[in-house]
N, C-alpha and C positions, 0 to 999 in steps of 0.2 A: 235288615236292622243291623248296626253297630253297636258296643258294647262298651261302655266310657268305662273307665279303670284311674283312679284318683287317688290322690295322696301316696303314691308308689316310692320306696326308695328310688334313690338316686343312684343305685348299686341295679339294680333291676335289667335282666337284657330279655332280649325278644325268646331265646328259650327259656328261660324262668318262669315267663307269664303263659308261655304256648305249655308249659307244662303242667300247669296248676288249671287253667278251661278244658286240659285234653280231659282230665276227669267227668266233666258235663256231653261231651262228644267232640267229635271234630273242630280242628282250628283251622279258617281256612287262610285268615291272615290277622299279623300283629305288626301295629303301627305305634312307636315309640317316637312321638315329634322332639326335636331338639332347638334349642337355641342354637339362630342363626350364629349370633358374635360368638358365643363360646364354644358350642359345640355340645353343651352338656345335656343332660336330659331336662325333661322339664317337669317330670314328676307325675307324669299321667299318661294311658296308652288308650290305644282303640285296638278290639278285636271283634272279628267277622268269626262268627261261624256257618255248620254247615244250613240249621235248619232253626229257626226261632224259638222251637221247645224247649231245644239245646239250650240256647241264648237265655231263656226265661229261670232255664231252672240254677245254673249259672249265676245270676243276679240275683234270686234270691239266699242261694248258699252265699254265696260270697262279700254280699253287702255288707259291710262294717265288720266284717273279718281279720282276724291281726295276723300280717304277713309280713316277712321280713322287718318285722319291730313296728308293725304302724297299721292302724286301721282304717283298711283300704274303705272304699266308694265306689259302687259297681251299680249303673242304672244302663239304661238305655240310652246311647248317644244322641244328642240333641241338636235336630241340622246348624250348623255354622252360623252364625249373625254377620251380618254385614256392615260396621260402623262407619 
């Protein structure tokens, strides 16, 4: 399972957030997508951990938590759509 991470500052890097799920357990990876044309972020990540329980307890602490000035969104990543 993957870990959708929403509404993120714009200020946000991949150790900020690896450092805020290390508290639930292991991070095994943090993906920060950016806009192609600018480059900037796009205000949302995905992170992997080590084991699902991890992941669970994680989403519940963290869901609608105010982080870096803004009340983040932390569910369970939902596969990609295809338009």
């Amino acid at each position: 399972m993957s870990i959708y991470v929403g509404n993120l500052s714009y200020d946000v890097t991949q150790d900020d957030i690896k450092e805020v799920f290390s508290d639930y357990g292991t991070v095994k990876r943090v993906h920060l997508p950016t806009d192609r044309e600018t480059g900037r972020m796009r205000g949302f990540a995905f992170v992997e951990m080590e084991d699902s329980e991890e992941e669970k307890k994680a989403i519940e602490t963290l869901d609608g938590a105010e982080w870096m000035g803004r009340n983040i969104k932390v569910n369970a990543a939902r596969p990609r759509e295809n338009h």
